[in-house]
PyMOL Python script that loads the backbone (N, CA, C, O; Angstrom):
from pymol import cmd

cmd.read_pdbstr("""\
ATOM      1  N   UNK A   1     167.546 172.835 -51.252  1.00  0.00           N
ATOM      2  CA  UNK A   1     168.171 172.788 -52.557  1.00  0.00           C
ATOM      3  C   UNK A   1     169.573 172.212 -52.395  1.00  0.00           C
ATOM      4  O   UNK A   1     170.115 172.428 -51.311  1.00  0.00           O
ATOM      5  N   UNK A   2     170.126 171.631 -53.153  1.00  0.00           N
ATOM      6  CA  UNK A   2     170.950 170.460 -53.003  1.00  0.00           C
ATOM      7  C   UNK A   2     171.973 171.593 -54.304  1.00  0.00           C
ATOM      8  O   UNK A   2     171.647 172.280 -55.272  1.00  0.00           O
ATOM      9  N   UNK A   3     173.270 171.262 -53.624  1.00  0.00           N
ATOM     10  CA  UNK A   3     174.658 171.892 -55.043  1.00  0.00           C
ATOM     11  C   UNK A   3     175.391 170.786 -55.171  1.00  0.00           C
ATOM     12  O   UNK A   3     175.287 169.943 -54.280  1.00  0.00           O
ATOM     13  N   UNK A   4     175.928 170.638 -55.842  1.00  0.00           N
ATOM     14  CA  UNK A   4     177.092 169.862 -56.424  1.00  0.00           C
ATOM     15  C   UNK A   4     177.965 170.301 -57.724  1.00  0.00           C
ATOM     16  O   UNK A   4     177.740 170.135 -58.923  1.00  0.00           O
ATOM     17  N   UNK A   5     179.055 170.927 -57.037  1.00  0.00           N
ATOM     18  CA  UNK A   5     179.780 171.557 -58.085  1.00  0.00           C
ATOM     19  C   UNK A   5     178.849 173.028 -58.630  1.00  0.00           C
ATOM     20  O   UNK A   5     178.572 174.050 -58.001  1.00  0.00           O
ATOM     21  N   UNK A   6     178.637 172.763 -59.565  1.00  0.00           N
ATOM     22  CA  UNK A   6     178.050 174.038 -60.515  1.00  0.00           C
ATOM     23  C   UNK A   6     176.924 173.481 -60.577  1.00  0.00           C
ATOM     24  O   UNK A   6     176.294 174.047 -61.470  1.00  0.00           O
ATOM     25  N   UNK A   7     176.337 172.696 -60.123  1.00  0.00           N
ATOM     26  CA  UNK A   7     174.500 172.471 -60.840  1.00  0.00           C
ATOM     27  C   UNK A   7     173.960 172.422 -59.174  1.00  0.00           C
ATOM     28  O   UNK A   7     174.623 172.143 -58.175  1.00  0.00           O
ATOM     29  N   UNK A   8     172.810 172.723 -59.264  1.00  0.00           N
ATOM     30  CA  UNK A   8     172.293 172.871 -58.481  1.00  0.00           C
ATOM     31  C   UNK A   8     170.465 172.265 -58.880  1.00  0.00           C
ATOM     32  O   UNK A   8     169.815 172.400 -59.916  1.00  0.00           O
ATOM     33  N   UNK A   9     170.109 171.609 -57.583  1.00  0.00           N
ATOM     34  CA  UNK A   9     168.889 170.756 -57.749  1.00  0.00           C
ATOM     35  C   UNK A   9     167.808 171.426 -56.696  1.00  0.00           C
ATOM     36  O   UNK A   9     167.983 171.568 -55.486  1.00  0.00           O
ATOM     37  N   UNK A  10     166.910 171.716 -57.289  1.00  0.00           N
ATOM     38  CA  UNK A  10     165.494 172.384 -56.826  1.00  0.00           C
ATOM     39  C   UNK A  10     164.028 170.943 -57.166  1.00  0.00           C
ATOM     40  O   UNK A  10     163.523 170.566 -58.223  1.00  0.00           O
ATOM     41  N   UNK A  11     163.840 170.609 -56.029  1.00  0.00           N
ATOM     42  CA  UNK A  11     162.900 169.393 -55.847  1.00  0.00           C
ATOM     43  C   UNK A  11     161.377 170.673 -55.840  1.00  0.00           C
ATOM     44  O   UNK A  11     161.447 171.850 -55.489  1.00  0.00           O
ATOM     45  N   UNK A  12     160.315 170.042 -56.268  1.00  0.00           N
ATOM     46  CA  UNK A  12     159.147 170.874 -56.171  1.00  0.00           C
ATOM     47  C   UNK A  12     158.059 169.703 -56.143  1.00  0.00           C
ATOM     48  O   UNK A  12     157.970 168.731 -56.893  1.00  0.00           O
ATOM     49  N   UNK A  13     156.973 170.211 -54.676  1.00  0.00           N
ATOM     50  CA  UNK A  13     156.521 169.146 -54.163  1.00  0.00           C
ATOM     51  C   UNK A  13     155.757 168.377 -54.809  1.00  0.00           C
ATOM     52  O   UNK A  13     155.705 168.490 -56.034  1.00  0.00           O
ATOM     53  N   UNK A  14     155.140 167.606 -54.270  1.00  0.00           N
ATOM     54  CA  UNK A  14     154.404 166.711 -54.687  1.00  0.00           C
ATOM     55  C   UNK A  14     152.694 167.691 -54.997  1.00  0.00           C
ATOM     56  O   UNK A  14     152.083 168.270 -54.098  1.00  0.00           O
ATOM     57  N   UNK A  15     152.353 167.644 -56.124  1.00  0.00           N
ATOM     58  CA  UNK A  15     150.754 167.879 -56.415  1.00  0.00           C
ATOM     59  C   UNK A  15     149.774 167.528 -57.179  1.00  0.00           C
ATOM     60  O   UNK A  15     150.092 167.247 -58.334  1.00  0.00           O
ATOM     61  N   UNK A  16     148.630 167.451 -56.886  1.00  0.00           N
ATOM     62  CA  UNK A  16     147.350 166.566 -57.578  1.00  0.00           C
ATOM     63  C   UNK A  16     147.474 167.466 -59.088  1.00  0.00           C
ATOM     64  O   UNK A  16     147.723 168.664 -59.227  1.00  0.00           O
ATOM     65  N   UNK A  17     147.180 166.328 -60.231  1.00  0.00           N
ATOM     66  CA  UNK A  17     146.699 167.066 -61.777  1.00  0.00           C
ATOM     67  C   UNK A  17     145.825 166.207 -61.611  1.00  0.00           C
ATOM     68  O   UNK A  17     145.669 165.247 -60.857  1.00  0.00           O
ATOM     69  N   UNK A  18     145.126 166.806 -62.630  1.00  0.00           N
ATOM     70  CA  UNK A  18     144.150 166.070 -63.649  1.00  0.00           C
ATOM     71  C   UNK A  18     144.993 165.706 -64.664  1.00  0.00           C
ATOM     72  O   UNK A  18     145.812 166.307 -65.359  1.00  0.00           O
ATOM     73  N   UNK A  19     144.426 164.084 -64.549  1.00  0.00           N
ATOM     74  CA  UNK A  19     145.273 163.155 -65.524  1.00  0.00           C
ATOM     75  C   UNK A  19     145.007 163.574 -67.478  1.00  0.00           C
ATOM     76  O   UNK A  19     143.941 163.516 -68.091  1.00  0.00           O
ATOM     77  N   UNK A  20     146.013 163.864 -67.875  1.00  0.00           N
ATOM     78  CA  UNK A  20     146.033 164.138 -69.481  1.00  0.00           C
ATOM     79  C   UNK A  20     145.961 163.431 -69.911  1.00  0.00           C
ATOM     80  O   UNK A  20     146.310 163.848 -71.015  1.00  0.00           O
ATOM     81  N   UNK A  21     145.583 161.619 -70.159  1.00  0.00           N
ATOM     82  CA  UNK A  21     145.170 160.463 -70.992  1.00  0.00           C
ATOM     83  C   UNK A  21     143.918 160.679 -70.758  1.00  0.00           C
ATOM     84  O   UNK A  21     143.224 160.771 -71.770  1.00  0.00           O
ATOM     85  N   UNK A  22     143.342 160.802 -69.656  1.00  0.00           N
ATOM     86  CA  UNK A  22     141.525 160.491 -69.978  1.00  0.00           C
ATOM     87  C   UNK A  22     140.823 162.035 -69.753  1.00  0.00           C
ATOM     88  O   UNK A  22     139.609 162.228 -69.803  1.00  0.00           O
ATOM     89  N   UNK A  23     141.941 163.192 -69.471  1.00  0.00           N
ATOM     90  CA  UNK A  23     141.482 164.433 -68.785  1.00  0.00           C
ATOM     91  C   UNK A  23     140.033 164.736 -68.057  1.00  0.00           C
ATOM     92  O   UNK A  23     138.950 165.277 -68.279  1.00  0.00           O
ATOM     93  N   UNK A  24     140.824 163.944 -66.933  1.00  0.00           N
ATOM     94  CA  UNK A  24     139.822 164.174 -65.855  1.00  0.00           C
ATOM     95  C   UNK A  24     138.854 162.870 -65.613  1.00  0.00           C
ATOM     96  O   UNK A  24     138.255 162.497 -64.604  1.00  0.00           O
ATOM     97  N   UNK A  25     138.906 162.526 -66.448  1.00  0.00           N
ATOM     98  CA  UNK A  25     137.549 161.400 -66.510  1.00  0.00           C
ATOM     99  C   UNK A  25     137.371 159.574 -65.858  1.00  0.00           C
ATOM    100  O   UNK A  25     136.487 158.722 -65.768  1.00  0.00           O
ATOM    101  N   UNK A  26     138.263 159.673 -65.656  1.00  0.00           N
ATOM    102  CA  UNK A  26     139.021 158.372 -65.214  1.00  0.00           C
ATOM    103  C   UNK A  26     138.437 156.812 -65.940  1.00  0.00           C
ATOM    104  O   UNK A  26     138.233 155.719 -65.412  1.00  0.00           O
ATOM    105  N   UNK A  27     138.278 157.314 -67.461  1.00  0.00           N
ATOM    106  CA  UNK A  27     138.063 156.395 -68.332  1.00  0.00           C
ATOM    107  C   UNK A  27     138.726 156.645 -69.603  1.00  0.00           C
ATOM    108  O   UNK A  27     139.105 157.770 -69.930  1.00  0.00           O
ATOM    109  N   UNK A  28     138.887 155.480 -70.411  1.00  0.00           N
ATOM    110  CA  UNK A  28     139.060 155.735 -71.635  1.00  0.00           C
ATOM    111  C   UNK A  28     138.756 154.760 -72.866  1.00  0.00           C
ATOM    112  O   UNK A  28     138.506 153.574 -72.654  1.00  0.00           O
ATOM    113  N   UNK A  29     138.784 155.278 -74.125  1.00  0.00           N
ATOM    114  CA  UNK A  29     137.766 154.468 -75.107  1.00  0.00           C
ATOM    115  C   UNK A  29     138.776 153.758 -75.953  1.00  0.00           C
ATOM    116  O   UNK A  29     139.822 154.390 -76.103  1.00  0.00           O
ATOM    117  N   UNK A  30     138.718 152.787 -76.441  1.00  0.00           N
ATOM    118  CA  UNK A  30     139.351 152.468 -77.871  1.00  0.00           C
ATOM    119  C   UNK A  30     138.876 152.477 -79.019  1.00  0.00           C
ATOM    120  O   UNK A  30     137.758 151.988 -79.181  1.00  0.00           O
ATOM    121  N   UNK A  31     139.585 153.028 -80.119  1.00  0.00           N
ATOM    122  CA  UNK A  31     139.568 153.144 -80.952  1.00  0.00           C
ATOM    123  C   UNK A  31     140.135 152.912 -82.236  1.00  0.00           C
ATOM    124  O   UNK A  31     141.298 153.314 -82.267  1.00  0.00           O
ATOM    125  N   UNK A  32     139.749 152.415 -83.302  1.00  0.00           N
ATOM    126  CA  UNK A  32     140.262 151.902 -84.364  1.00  0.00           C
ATOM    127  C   UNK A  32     141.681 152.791 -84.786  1.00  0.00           C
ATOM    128  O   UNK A  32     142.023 153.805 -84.177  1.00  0.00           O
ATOM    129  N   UNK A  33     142.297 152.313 -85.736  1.00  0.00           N
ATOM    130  CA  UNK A  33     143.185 153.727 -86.093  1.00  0.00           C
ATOM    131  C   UNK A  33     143.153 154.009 -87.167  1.00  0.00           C
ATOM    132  O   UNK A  33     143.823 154.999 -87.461  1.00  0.00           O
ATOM    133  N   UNK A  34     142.387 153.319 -88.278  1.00  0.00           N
ATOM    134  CA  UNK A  34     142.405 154.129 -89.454  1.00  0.00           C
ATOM    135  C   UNK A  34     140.514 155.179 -89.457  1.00  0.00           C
ATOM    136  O   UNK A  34     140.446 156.119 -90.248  1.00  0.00           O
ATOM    137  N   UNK A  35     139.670 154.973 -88.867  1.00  0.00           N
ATOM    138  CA  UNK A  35     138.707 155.910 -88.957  1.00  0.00           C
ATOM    139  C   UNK A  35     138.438 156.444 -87.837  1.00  0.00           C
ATOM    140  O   UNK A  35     137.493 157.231 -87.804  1.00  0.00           O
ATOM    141  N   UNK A  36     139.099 156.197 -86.767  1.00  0.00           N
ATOM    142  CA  UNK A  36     138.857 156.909 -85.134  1.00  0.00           C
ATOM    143  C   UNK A  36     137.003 156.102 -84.887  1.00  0.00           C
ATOM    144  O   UNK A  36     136.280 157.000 -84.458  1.00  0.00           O
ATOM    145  N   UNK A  37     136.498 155.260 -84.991  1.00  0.00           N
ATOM    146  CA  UNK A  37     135.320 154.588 -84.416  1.00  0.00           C
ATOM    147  C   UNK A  37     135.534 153.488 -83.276  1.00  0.00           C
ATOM    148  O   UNK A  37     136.177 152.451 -83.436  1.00  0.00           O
ATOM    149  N   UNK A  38     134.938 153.852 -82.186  1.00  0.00           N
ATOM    150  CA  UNK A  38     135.136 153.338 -80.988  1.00  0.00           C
ATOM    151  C   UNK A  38     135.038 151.766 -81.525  1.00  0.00           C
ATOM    152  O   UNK A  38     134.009 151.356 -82.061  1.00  0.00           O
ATOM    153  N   UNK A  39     136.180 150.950 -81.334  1.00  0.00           N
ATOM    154  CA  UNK A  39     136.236 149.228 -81.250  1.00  0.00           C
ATOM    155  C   UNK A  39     135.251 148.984 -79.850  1.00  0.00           C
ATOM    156  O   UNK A  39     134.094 148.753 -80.202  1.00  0.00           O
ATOM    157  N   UNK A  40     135.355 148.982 -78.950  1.00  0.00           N
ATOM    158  CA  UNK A  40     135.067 149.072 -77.450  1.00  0.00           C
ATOM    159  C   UNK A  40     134.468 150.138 -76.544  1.00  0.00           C
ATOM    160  O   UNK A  40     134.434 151.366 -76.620  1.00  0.00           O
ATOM    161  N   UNK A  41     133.985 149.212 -75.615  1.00  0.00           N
ATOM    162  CA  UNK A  41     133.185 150.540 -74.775  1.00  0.00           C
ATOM    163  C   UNK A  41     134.548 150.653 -73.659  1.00  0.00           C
ATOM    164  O   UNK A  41     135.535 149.929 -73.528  1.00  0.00           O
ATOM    165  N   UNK A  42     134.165 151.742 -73.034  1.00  0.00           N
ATOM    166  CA  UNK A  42     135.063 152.365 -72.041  1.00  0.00           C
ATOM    167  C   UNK A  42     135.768 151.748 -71.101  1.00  0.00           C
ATOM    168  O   UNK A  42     135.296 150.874 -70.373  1.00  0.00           O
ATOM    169  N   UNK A  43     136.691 152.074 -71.066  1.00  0.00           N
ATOM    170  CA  UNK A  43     137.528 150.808 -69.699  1.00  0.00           C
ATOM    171  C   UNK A  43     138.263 152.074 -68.797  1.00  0.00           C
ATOM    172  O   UNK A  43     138.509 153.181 -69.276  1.00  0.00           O
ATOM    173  N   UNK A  44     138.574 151.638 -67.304  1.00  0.00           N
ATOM    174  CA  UNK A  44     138.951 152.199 -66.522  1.00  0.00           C
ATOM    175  C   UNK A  44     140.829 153.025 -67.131  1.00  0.00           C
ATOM    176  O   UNK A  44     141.617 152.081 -67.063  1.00  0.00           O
ATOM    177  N   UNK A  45     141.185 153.620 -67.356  1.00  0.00           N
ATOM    178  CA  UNK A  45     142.425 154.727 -67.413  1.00  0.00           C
ATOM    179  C   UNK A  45     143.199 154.422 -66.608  1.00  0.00           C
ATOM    180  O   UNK A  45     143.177 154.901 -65.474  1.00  0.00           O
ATOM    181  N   UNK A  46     144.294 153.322 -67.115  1.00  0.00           N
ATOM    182  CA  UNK A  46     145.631 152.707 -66.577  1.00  0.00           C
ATOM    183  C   UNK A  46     146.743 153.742 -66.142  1.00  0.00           C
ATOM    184  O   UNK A  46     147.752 153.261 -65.626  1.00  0.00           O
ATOM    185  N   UNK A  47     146.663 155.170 -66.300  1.00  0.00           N
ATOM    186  CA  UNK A  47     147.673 155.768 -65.808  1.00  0.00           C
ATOM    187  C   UNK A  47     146.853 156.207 -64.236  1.00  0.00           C
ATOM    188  O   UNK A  47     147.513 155.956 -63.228  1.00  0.00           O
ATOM    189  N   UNK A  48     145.798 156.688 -64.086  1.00  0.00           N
ATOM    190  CA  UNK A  48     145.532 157.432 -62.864  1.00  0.00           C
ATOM    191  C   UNK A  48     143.998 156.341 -62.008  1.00  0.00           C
ATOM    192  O   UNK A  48     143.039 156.803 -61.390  1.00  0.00           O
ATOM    193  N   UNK A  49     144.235 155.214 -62.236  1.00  0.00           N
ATOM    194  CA  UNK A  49     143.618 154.572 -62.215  1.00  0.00           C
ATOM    195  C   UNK A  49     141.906 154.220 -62.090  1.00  0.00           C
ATOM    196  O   UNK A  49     141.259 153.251 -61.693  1.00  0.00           O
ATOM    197  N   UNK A  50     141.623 155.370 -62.575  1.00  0.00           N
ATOM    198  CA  UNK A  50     140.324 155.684 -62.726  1.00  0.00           C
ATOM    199  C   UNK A  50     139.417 157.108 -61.797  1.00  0.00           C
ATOM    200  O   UNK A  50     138.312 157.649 -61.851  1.00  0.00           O
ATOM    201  N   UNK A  51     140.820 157.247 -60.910  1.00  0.00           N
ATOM    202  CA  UNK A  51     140.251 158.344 -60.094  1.00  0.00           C
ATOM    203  C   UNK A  51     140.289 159.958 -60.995  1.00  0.00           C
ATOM    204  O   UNK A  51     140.095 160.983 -60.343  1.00  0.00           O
ATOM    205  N   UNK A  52     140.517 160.027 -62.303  1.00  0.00           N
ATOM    206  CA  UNK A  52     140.740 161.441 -62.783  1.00  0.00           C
ATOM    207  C   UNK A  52     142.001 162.090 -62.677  1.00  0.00           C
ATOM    208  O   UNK A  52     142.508 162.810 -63.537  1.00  0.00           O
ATOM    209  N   UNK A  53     142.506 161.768 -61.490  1.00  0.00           N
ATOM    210  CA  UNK A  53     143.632 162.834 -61.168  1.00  0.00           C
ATOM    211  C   UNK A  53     144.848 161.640 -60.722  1.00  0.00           C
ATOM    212  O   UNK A  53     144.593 160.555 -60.198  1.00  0.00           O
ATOM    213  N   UNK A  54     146.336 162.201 -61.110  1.00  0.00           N
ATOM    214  CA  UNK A  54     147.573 162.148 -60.695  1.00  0.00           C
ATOM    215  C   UNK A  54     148.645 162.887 -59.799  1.00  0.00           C
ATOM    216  O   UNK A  54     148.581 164.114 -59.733  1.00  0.00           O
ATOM    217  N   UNK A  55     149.425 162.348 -59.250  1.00  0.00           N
ATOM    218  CA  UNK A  55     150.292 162.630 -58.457  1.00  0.00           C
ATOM    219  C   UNK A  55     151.553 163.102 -59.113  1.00  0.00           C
ATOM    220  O   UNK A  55     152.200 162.223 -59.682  1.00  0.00           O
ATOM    221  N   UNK A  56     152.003 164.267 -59.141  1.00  0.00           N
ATOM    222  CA  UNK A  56     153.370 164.764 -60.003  1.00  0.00           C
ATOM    223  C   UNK A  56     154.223 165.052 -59.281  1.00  0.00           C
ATOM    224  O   UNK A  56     154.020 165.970 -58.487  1.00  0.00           O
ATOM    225  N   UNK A  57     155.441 164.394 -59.299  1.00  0.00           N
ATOM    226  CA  UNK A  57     156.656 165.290 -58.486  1.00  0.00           C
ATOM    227  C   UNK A  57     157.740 165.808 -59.363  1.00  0.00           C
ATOM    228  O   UNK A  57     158.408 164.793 -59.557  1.00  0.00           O
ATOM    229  N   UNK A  58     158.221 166.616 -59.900  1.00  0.00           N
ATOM    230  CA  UNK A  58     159.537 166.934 -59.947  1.00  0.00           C
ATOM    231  C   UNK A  58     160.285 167.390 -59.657  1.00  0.00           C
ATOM    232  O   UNK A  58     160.201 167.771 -58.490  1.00  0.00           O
ATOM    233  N   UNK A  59     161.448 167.698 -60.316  1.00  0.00           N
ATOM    234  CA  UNK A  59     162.874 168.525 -59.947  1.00  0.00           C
ATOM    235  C   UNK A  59     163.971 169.053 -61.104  1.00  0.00           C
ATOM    236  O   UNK A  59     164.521 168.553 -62.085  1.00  0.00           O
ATOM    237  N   UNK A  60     163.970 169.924 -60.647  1.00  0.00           N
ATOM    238  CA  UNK A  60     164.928 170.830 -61.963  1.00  0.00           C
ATOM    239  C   UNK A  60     166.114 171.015 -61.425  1.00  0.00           C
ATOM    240  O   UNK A  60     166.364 171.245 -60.242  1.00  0.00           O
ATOM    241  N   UNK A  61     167.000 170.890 -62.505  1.00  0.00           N
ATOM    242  CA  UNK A  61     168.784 170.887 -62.085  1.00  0.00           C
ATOM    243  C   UNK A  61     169.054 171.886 -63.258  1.00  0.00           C
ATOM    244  O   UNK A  61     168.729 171.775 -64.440  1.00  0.00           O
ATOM    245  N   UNK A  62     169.668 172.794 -62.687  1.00  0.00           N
ATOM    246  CA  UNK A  62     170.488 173.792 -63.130  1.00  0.00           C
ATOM    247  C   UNK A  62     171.995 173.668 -63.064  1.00  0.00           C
ATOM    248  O   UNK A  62     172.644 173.532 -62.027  1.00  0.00           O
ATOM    249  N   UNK A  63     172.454 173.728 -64.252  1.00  0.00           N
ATOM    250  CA  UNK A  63     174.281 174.006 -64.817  1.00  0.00           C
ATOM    251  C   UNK A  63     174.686 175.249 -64.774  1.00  0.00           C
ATOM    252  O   UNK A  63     173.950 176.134 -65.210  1.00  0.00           O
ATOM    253  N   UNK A  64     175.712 175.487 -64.335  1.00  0.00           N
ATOM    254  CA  UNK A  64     176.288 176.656 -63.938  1.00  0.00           C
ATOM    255  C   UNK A  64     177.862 176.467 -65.173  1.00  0.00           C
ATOM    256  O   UNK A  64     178.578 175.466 -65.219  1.00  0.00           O
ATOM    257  N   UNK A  65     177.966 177.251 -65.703  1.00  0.00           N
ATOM    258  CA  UNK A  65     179.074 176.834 -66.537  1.00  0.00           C
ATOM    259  C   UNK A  65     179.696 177.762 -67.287  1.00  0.00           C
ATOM    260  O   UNK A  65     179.072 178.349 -68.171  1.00  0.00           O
ATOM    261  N   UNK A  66     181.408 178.095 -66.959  1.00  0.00           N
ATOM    262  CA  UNK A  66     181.530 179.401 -67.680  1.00  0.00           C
ATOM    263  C   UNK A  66     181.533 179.836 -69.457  1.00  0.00           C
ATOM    264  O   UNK A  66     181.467 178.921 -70.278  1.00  0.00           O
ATOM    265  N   UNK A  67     181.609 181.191 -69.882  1.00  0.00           N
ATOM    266  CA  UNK A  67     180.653 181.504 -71.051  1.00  0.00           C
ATOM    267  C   UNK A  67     182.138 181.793 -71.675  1.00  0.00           C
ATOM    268  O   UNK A  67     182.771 182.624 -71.023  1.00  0.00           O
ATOM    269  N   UNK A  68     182.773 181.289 -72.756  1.00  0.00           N
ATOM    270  CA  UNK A  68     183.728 181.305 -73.073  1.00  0.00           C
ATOM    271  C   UNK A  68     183.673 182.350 -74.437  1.00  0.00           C
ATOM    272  O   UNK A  68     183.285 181.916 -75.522  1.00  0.00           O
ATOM    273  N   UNK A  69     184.045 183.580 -74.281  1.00  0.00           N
ATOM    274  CA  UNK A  69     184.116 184.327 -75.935  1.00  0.00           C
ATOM    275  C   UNK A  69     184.207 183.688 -77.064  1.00  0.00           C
ATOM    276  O   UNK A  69     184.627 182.585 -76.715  1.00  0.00           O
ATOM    277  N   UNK A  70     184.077 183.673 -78.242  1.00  0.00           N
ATOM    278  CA  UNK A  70     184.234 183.671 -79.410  1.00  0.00           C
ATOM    279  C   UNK A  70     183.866 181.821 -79.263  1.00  0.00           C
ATOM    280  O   UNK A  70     183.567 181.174 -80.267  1.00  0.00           O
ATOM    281  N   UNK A  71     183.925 181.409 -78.366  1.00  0.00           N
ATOM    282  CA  UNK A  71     183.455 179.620 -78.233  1.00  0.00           C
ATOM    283  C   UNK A  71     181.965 179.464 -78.328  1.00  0.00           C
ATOM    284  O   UNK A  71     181.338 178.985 -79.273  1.00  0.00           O
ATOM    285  N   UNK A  72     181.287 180.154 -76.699  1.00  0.00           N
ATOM    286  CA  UNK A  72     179.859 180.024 -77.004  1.00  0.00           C
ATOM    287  C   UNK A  72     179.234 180.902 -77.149  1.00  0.00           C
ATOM    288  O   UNK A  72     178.207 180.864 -76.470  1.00  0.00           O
ATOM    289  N   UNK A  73     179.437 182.392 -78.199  1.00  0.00           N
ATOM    290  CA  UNK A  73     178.822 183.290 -78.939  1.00  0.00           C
ATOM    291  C   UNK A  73     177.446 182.437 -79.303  1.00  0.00           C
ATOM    292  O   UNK A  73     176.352 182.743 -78.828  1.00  0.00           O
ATOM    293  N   UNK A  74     177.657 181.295 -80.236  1.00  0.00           N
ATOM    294  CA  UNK A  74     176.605 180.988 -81.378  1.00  0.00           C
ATOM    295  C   UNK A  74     175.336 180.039 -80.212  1.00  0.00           C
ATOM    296  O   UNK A  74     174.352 179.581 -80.793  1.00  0.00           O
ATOM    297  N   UNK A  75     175.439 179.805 -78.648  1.00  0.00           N
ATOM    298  CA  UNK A  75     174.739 179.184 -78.167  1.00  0.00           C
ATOM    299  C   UNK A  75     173.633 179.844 -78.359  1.00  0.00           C
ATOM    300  O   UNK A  75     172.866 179.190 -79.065  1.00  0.00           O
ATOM    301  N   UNK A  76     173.256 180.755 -78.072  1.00  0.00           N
ATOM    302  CA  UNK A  76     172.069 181.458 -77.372  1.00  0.00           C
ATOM    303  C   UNK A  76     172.563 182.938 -76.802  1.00  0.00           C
ATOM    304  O   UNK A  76     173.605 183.507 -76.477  1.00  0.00           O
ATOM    305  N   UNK A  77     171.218 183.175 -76.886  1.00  0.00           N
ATOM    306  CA  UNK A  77     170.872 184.752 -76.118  1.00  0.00           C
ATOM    307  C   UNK A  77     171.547 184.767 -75.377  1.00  0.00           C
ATOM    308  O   UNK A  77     171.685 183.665 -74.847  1.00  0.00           O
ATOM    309  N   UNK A  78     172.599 186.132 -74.677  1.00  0.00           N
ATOM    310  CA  UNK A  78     172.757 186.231 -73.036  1.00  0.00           C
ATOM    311  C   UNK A  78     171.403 187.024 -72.444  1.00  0.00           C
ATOM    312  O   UNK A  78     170.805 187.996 -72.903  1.00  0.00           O
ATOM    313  N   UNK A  79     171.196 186.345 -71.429  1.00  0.00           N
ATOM    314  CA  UNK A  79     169.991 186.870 -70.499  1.00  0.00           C
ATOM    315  C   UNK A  79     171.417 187.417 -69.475  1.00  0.00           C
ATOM    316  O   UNK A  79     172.581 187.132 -69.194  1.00  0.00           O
ATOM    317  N   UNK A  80     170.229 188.478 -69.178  1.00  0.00           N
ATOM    318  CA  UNK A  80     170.642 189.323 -68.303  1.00  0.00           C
ATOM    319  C   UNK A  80     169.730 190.073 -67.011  1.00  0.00           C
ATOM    320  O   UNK A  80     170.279 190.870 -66.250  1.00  0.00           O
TER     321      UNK A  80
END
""", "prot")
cmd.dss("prot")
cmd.show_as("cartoon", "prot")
cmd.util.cbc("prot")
cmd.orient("prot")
């Protein structure tokens, strides 16, 4: 985990999804847009390239920042 100043960066690894454009299927259809009727037959799913599944990495950065009275009352909840 990486700091800088007050924020701090949490990397989280790399893992397989099932792709959410064709979910799972590693195809997808076109379709008109005013009655949803397939224009076309199925073509291979340009995000995960037909295999079903994707590769996700991210990372979350956290702000650390002090809570000033009567300033940031109206932000939000204090968690505790």
């Amino acid at each position: 985990m990486e700091q800088t100043n007050n924020a701090k960066a949490r990397y989280i690894p790399t893992r397989v999804a099932v792709c959410k454009r064709c979910e799972g299927k590693g195809v997808v259809f076109e379709y008109s847009d005013e009655n949803r009727t397939k224009v076309s037959g199925s073509c291979q799913c340009p995000t995960c390239l037909g295999s079903g599944r994707v590769k996700v990495t991210s990372s979350v950065i956290t702000t650390i920042k002090p809570f000033v009275p009567g300033k940031d009352d109206k932000e939000g909840m204090l968690v505790m």
